[in-house]
Biotite code that builds the C-alpha atoms (Angstrom):
import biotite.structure as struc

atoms = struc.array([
    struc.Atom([102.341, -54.275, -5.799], chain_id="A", res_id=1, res_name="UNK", atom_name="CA", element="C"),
    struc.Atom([102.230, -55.095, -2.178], chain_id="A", res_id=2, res_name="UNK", atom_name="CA", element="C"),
    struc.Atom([103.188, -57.850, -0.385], chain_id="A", res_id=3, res_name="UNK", atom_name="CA", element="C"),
    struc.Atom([100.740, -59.047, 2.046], chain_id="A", res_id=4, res_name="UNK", atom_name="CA", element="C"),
    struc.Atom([101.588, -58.619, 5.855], chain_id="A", res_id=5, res_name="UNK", atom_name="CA", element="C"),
    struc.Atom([102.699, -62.298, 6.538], chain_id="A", res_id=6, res_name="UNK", atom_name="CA", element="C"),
    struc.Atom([105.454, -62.031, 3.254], chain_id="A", res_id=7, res_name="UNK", atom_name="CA", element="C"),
    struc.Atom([107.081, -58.913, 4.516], chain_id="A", res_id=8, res_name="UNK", atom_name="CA", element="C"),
    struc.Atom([107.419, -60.072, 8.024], chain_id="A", res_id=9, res_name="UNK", atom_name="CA", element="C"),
    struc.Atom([108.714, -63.269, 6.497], chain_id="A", res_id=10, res_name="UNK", atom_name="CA", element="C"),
    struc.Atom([111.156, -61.403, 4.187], chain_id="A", res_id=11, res_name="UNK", atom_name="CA", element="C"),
    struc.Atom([111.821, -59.015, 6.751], chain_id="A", res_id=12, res_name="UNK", atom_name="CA", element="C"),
    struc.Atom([112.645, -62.062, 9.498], chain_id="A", res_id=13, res_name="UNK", atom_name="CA", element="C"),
    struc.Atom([114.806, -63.523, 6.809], chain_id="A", res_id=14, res_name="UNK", atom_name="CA", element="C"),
    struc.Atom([116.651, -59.853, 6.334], chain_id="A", res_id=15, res_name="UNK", atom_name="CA", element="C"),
    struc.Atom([117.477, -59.628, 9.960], chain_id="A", res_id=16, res_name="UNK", atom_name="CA", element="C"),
    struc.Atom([118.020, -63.401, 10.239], chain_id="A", res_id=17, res_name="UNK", atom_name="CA", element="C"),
    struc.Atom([120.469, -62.064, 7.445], chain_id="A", res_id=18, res_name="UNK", atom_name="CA", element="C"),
    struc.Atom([122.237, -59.237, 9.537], chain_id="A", res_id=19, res_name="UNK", atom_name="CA", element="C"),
    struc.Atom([122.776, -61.314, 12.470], chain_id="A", res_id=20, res_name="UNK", atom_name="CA", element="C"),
    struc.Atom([124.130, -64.095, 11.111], chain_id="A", res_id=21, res_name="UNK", atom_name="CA", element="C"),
    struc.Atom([126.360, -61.436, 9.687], chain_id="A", res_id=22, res_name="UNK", atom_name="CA", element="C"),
    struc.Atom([126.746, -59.670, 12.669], chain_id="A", res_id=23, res_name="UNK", atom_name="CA", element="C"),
    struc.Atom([128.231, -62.953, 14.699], chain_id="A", res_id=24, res_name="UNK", atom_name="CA", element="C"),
    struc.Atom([130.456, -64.101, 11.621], chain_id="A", res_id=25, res_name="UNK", atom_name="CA", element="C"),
    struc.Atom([132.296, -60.862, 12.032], chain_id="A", res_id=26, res_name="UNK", atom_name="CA", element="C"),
    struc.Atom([132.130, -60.764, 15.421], chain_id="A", res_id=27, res_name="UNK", atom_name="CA", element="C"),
    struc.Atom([134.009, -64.136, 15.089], chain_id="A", res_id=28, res_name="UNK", atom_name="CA", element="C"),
    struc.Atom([136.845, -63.094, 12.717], chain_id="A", res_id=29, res_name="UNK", atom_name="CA", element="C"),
    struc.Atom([136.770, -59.851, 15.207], chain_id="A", res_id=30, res_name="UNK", atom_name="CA", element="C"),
    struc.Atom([137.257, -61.780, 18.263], chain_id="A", res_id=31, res_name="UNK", atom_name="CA", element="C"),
    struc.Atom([139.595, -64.214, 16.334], chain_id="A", res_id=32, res_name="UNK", atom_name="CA", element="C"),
    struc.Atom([141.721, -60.906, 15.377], chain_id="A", res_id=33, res_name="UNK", atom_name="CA", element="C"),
    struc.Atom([141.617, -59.712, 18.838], chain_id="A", res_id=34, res_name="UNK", atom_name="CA", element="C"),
    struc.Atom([142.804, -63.315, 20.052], chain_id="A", res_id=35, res_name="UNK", atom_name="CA", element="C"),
    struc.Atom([145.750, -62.921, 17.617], chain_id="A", res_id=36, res_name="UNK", atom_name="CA", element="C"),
    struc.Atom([146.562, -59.582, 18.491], chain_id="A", res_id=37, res_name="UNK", atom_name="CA", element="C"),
    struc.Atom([146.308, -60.167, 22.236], chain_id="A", res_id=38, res_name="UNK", atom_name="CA", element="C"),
    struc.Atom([148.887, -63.294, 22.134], chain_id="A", res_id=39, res_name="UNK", atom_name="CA", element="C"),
    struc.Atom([151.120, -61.489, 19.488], chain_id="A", res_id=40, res_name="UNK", atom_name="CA", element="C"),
    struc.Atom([151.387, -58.791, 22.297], chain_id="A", res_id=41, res_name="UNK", atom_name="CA", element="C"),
    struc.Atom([152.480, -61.463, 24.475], chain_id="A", res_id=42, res_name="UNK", atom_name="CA", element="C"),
    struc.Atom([154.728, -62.708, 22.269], chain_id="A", res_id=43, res_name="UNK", atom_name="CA", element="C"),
    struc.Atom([156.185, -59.113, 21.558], chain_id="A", res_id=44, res_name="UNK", atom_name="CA", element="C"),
    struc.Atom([155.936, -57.878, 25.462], chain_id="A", res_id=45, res_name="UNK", atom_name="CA", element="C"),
    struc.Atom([158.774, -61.257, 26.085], chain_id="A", res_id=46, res_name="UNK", atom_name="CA", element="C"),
    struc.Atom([160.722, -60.928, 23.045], chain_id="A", res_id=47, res_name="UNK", atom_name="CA", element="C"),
    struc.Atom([161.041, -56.961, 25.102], chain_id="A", res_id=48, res_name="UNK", atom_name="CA", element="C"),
    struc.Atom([161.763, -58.168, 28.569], chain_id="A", res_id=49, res_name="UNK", atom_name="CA", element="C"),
    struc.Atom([164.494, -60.843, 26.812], chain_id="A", res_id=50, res_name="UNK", atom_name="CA", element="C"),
    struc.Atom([166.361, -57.823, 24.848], chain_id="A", res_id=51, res_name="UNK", atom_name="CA", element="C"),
    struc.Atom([166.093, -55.693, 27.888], chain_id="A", res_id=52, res_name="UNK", atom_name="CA", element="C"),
    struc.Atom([167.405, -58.139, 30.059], chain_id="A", res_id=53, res_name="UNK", atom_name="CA", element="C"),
    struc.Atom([170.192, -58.894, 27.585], chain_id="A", res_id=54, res_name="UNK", atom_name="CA", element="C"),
    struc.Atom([170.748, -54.980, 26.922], chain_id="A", res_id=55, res_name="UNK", atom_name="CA", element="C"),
    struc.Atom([171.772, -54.455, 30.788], chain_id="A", res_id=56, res_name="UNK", atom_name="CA", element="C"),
    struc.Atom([173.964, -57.936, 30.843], chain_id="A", res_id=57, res_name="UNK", atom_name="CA", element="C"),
    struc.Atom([176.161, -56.738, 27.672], chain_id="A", res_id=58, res_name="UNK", atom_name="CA", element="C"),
    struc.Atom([176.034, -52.870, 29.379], chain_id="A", res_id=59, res_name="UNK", atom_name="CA", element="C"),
    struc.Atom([177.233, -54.787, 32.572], chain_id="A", res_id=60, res_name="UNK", atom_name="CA", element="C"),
    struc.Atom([179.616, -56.522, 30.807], chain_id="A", res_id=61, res_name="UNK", atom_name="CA", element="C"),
    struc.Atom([181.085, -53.131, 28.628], chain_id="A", res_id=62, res_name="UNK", atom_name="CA", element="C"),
    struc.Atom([180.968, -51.475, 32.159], chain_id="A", res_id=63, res_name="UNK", atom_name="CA", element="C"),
    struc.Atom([183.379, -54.257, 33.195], chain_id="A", res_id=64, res_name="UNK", atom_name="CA", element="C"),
    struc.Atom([185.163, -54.592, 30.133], chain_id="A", res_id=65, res_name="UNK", atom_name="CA", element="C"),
    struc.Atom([186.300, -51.189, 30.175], chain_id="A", res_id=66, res_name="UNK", atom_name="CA", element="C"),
    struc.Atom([187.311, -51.030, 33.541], chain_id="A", res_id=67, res_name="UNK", atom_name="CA", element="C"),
    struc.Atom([189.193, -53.958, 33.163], chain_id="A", res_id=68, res_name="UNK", atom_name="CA", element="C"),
    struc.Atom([191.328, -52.277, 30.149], chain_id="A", res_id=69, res_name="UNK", atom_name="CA", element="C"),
    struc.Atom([191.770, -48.842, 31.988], chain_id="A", res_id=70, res_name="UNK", atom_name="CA", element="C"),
    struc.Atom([193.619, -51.222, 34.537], chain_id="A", res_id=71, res_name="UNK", atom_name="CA", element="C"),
    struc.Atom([195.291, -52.907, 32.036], chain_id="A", res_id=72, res_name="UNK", atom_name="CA", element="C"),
    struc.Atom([196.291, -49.288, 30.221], chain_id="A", res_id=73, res_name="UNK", atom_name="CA", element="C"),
    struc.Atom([197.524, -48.306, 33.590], chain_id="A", res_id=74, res_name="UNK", atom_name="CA", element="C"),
    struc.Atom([199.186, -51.519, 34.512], chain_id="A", res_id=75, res_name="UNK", atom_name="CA", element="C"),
    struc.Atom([201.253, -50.661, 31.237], chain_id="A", res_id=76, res_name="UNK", atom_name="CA", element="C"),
    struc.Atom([201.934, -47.334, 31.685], chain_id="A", res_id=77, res_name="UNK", atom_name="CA", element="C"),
    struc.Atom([203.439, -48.533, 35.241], chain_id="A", res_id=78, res_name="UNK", atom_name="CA", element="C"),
    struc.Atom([205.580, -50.966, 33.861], chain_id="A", res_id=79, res_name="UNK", atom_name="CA", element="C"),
    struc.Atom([207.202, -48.429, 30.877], chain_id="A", res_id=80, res_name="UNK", atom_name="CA", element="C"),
    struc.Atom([207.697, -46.199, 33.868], chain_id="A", res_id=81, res_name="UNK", atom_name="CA", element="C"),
    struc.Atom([209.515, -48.637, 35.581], chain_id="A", res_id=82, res_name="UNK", atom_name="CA", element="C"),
    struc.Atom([211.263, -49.890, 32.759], chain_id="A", res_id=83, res_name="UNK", atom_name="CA", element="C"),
    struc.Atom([212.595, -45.978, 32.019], chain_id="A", res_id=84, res_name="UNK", atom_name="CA", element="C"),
    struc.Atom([213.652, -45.863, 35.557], chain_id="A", res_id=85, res_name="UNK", atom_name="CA", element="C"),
    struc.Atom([215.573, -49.536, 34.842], chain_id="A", res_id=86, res_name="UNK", atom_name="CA", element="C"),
    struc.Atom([217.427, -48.267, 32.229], chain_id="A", res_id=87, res_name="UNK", atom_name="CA", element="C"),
    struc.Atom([218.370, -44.575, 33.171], chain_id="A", res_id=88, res_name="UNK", atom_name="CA", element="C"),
    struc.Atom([219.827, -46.647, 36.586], chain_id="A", res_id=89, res_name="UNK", atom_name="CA", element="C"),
    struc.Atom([221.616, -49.018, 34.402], chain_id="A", res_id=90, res_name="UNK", atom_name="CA", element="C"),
    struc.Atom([223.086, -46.125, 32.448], chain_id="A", res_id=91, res_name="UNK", atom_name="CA", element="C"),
    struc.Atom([223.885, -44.362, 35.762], chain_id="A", res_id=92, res_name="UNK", atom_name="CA", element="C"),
    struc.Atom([225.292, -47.614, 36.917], chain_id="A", res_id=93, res_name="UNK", atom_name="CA", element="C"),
    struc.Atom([227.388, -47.615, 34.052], chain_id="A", res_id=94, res_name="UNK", atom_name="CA", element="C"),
    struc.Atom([228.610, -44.234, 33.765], chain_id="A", res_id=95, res_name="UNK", atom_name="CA", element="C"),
    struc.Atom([229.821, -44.241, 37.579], chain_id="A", res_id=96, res_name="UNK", atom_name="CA", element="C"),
    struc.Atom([231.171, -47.608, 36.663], chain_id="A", res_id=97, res_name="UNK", atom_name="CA", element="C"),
    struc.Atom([233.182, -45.823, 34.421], chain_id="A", res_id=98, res_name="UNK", atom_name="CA", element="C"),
    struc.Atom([234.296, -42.698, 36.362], chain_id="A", res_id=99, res_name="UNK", atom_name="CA", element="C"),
    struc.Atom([235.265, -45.073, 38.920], chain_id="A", res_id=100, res_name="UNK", atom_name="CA", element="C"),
    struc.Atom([237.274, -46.846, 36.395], chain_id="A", res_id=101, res_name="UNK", atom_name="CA", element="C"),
    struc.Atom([239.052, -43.356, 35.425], chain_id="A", res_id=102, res_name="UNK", atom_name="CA", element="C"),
    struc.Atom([239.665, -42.641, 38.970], chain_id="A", res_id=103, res_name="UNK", atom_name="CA", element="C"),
    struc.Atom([241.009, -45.898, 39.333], chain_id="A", res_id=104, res_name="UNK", atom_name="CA", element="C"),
    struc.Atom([243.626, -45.489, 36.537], chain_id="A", res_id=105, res_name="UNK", atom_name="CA", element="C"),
    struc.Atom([244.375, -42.077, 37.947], chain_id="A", res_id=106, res_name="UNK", atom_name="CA", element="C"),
    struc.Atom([244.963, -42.748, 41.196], chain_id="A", res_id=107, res_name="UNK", atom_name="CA", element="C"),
    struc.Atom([247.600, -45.265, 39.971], chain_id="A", res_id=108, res_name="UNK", atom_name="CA", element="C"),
    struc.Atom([248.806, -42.817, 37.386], chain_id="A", res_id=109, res_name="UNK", atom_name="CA", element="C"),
    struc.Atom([249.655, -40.424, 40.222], chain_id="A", res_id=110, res_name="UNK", atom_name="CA", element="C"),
    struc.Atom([250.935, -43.384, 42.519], chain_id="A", res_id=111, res_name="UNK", atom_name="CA", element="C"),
    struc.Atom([253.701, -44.613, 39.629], chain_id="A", res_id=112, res_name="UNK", atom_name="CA", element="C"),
    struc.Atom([254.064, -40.638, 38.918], chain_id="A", res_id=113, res_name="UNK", atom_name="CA", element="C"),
    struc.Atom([255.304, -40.241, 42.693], chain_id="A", res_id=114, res_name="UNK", atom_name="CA", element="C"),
])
């Protein structure tokens, strides 16, 4: 059976009435996804520039921090050395101290001895 001409232009109007009306709906949820995805990028690209901006302040601040306790590790290291060197002159101190002592005691040996 056939349609006459008028139906099928009608129908066929109403098909591609159809399809556009398609057509725009998901061109709207397309260009609402885009939207999203455009401001999510956004989003995303400053959440970056915040963590690289905070990566290079804590690598500034390890840079820094380990500096600081190589000083500190030599600073120490001075200070034992100097505290060795205290001590073997206090022992030298004392054991001339104690020769002088002895010399002492023999010199007065040999003066009662004369």
């Amino acid at each position: 059976m056939t349609l006459p001409d008028g139906v099928q232009a009608a129908n066929a109007l109403h098909i591609d009435t159809s399809r556009s009306e398609l057509y725009i709906a998901s061109g709207s949820k397309l260009a609402g996804l885009v939207q999203y995805l455009q401001k999510r990028l956004r989003t995303l690209e400053g959440e970056n520039t915040s963590l690289e901006q905070l990566s290079s302040r804590l690598r500034t601040d390890l840079e820094a921090a380990s500096k600081r306790a190589t000083q500190a590790d030599q600073a120490r290291l001075e200070t034992a050395e100097k505290l060795r060197n205290s001590l073997r002159s206090q022992e030298d101190q004392e054991r001339l101290m104690h020769q002088v002592q002895e010399t002492n005691l023999l010199r007065e040996s040999n003066v009662t001895l004369r």
